[in-house]
N, C-alpha and C positions, 0 to 999 in steps of 0.2 A: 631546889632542884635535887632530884633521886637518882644515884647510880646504881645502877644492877650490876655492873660490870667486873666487881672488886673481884680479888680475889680470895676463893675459897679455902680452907684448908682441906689438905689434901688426907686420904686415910691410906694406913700404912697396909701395905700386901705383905705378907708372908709367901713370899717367894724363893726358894734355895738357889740362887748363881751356881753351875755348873764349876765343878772343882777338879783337877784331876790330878791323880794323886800325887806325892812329891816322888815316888819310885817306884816299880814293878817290884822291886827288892821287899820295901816296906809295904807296901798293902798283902803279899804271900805268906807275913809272917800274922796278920789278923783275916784270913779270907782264902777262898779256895773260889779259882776260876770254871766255869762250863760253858760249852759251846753248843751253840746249835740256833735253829731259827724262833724266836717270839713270838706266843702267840697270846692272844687276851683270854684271860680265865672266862669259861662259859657264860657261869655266874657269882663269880666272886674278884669284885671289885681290886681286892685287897691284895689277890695271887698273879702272877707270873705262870705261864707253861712256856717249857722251853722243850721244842723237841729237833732229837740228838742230830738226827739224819733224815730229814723231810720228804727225800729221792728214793727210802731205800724200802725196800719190801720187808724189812726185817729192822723195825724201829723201837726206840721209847723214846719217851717223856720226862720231865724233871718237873714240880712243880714249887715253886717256891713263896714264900709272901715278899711283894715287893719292898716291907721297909727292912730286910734280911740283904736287898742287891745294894750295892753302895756304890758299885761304878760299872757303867756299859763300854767295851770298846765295837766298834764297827768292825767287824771281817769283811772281805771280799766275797759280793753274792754270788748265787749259783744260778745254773738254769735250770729247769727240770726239761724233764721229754717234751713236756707241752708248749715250750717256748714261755714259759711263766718266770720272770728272776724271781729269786727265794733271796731274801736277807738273811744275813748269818749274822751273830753277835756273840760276840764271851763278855758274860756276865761275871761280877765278884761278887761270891756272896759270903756272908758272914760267919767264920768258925765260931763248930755251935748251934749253929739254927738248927731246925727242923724243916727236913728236904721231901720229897715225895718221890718215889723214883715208880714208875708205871712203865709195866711189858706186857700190851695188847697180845695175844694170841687166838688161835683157834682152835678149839677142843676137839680132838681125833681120839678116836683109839689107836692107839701107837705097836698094837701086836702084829706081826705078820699074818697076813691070810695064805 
């Protein structure tokens, strides 16, 4: 008589447990907080966009590489006009890295007529 039943072993996931830090104290002295709402890099896997004020008419952007963020806290979300909630988040990211900081504008000529 054949048992198929045994059991297999199992293979191991590399998976990181959510951690969260032992103080606000101690993570400020390796990391600098930013706020705003997350959004997925267009095309690149690897980035974070975080932009600052997603309501305002007068915005930017932060873009970061995710292995740079080390801890997410949740904010309380907003609404926009449209009856849309918008999630807000401060991200920690790592003193150090290299940040991208973008301000969309419109090109005028700015002389008096």
């Amino acid at each position: 008589m054949v048992f198929s039943n045994f059991p297999q072993a199992a293979e191991k996931f590399e998976i990181q447990a959510y951690k969260r830090p032992g103080s606000i104290k101690d993570i400020r002295k390796t990391h600098v907080a930013f706020s705003g709402s997350p959004r997925k890099h267009p095309y690149d896997d690897t980035k974070v966009v975080l932009i600052t004020d997603p309501v305002s008419m007068n915005t930017f952007y932060y873009e970061f590489k995710t292995d740079d963020v080390t801890f997410v806290e949740e904010l309380p979300s907003i609404v926009s006009p449209d009856g849309e909630a918008i999630v807000l988040v401060r991200i920690w990211v790592k003193k150090q890295s290299i940040g991208i900081r973008c301000t969309p504008f419109i090109v005028e000529d700015t002389r008096l007529r």
